[in-house]
N, C-alpha and C positions, 0 to 999 in steps of 0.2 A: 340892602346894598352891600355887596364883599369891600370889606378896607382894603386900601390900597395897602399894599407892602411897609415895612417899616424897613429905608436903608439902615445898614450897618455896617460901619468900616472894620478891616479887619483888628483894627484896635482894640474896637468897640469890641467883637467877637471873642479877643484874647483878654478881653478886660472880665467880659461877662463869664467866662470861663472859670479863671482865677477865684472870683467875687464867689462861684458855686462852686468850686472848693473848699472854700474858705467858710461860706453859710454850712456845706454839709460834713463842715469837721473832718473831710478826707486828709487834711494839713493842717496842720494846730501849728500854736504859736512857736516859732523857735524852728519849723519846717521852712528848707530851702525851696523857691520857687525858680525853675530853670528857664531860659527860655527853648532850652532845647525841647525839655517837655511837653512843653506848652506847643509848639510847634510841631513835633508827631504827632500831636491828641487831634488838632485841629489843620491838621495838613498847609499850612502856612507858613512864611517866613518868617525870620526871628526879627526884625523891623520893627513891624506894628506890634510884636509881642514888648520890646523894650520900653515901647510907648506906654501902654498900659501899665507894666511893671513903676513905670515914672510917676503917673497920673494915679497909680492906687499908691506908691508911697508918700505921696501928697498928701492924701489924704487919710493915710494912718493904717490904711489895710496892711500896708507891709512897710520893713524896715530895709533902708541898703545898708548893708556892712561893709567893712574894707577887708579884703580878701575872701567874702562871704559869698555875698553877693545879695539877693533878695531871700527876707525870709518874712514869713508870717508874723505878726505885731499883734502884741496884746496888753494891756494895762494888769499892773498889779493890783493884788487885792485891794490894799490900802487909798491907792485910786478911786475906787468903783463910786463912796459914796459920794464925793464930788461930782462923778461923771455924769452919774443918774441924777442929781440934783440938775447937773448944766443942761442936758434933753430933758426935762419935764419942764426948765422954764423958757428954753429956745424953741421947743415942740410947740408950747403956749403960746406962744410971740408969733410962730408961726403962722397958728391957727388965727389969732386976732389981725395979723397982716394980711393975711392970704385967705381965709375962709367965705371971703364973701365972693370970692372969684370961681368958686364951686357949680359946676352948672349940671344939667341931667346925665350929663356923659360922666362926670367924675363921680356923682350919688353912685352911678347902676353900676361903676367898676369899684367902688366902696362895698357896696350892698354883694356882687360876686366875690370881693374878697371872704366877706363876713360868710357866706356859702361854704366856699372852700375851706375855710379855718374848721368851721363847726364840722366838716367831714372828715378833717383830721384828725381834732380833740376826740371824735367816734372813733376811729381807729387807731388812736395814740401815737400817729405818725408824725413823731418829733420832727424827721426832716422837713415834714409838706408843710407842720407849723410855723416852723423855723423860715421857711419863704414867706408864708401868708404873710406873719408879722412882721418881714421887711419890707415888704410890698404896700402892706396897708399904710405902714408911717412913712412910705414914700409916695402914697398917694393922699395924703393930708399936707405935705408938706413940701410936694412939688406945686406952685404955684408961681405966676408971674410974680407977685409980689413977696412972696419970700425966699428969695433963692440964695441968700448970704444964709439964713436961716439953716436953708436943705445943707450947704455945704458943709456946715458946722457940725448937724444933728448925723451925717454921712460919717465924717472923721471921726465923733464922738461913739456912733454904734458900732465904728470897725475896731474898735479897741478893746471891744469886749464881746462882738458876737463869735469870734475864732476859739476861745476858750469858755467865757460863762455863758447861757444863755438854758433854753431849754432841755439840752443836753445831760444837763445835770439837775435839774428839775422841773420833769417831764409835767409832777403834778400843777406844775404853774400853769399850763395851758389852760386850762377850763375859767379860771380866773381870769387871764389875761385876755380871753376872747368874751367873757361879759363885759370886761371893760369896750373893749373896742369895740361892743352894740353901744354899752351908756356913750360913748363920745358919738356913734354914728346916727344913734338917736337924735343928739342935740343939735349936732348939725342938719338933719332934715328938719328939724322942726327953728330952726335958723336963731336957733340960744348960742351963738359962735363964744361968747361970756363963758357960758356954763363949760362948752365944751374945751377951749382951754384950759380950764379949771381941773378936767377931770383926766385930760393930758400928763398934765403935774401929780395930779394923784395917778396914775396910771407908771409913770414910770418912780415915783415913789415906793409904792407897789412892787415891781418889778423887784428894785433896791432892794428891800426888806424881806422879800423873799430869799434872793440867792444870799445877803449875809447871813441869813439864819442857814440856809444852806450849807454854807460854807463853813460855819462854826460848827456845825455837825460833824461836818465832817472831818474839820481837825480834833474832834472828838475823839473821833472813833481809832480802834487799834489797826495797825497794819494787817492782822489778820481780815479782820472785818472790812478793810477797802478795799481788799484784794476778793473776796467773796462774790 
């Protein structure tokens, strides 16, 4: 049977817009977001575009300035390991509140996420990674029962998908997508215990990769980052 349509107001359209700029690093942190822009791209008024502009700096995707206006938001390094410590234990929280509200329709768009990832990780396509992985922690963690949860784990990964993520360590995927069979495992096999568990170590993981990352690369000489 064909799914009915999904409405979407134009907010919502100027939000999702914004949000895939911002996943596929077309605007990095410190980039101004206009609504003029935004409004050519998608033949729309600048209204609902302000809306979204509002409702993404809510939530930490973007910052307003004074005389600026909207720009891209991102967390300093020295942030991160807090960050990643606070989404692996409100991911967890999530999963223990909300996991047992998972029914066949949320498995089999879990089980297509895990599809998609693994065609990516094959063709090294950091951007389609870079969706699958916000896709998939948004469909663990949209649930009736934890939606304080989602809000938090939302602000908390818009602060660092604009600038760190796979982008700069492409090699994380293949790791990052075993993980996210071990978590899809446990949840079909209804360990929601185990699978929190491995939430935490999953975005631990994450952590300890890009700080090694990162210290690398303050390593390295200005010749060699420019290379």
């Amino acid at each position: 049977m064909t799914q009915p349509p999904v409405f979407l107001s134009k907010a919502d359209l100027a939000r999702r817009h914004i949000e895939g700029l911002i996943i596929s690093r077309k605007v990095k942190p410190g980039d101004r977001i206009t609504t003029r822009e935004v409004s050519e791209a998608l033949g729309i008024s600048e209204t609902p575009i302000r809306e979204a502009i509002r409702s993404l700096a809510a939530e930490g995707w973007l910052e307003v300035q004074t005389h600026v206006g909207a720009v891209v938001a991102s967390a300093g390094s020295e942030q991160l390991r807090e960050i990643y410590a606070l989404r692996g234990r409100i991911g967890s929280l999530a999963i223990e509140l909300g996991g047992a509200s998972y029914d066949a329709k949320r498995l089999a768009e879990i089980d297509a996420n895990i599809e998609a990832s693994a065609a990516a990780v094959a063709t090294q396509d950091v951007l389609a990674y870079t969706q699958c992985n916000h896709d998939f922690h948004i469909l663990l963690y949209d649930t009736p029962h934890s939606q304080w949860c989602l809000r938090m784990l939302v602000n908390l990964s818009a602060l660092t998908s604009a600038h760190y993520g796979f982008s700069v360590m492409p090699q994380r995927m293949a790791e990052s997508l075993a993980e996210h069979r071990a978590i899809r495992d446990a949840i079909r096999a209804g360990r929601l215990d185990q699978a929190a568990a491995l939430v935490t170590q999953h975005e631990q993981s994450a952590y300890s990769a890009l700080a090694a990352e990162l210290e690398s690369a303050d390593r390295r000489t200005p010749s060699e980052s420019a290379a």
